[in-house]
N, C-alpha and C positions, 0 to 999 in steps of 0.2 A: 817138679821141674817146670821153671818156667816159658813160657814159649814166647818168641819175637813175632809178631804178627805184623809190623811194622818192618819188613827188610826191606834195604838198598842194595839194586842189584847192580853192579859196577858195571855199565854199559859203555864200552869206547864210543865217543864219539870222532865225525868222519874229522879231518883236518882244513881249516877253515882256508875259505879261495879268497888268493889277492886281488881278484879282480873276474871279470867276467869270462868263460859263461860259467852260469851259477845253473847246479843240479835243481829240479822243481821239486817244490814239496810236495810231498807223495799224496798228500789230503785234500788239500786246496790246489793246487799245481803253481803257485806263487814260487818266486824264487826265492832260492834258501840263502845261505850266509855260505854252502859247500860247493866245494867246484865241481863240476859236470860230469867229470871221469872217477867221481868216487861209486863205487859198486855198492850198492846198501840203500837202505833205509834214511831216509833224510825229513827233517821237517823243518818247514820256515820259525821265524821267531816265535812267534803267534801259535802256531798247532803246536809249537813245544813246548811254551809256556803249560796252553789249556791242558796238552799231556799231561802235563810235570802236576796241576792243580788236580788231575782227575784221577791219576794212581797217589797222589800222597795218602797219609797216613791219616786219618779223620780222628784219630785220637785214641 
């Protein structure tokens, strides 16, 4: 049986703010691209990016 070591795990993300105020990103405290009022987990462009590069799959 083969095994997937490589999963994607389907994370909603919050729904993006038209405008200010913008929820701070939880690592840096910059502000996000999300509005304020969203309850969760948030990160700016930049910590989601370096996220996205530091759980990917290395091959």
């Amino acid at each position: 049986m083969s095994e997937d070591y490589c999963t994607i795990v389907d994370v909603p993300k919050p729904p993006k703010a038209e405008g200010p105020p913008y929820a701070e990103c939880v690592l840096c405290r910059e502000p996000t691209e999300y509005p304020e009022s969203y309850k969760g987990i948030t990160l700016c462009p930049v910590c989601e990016w370096q996220e996205a590069q530091r759980t990917a799959c290395s091959g």
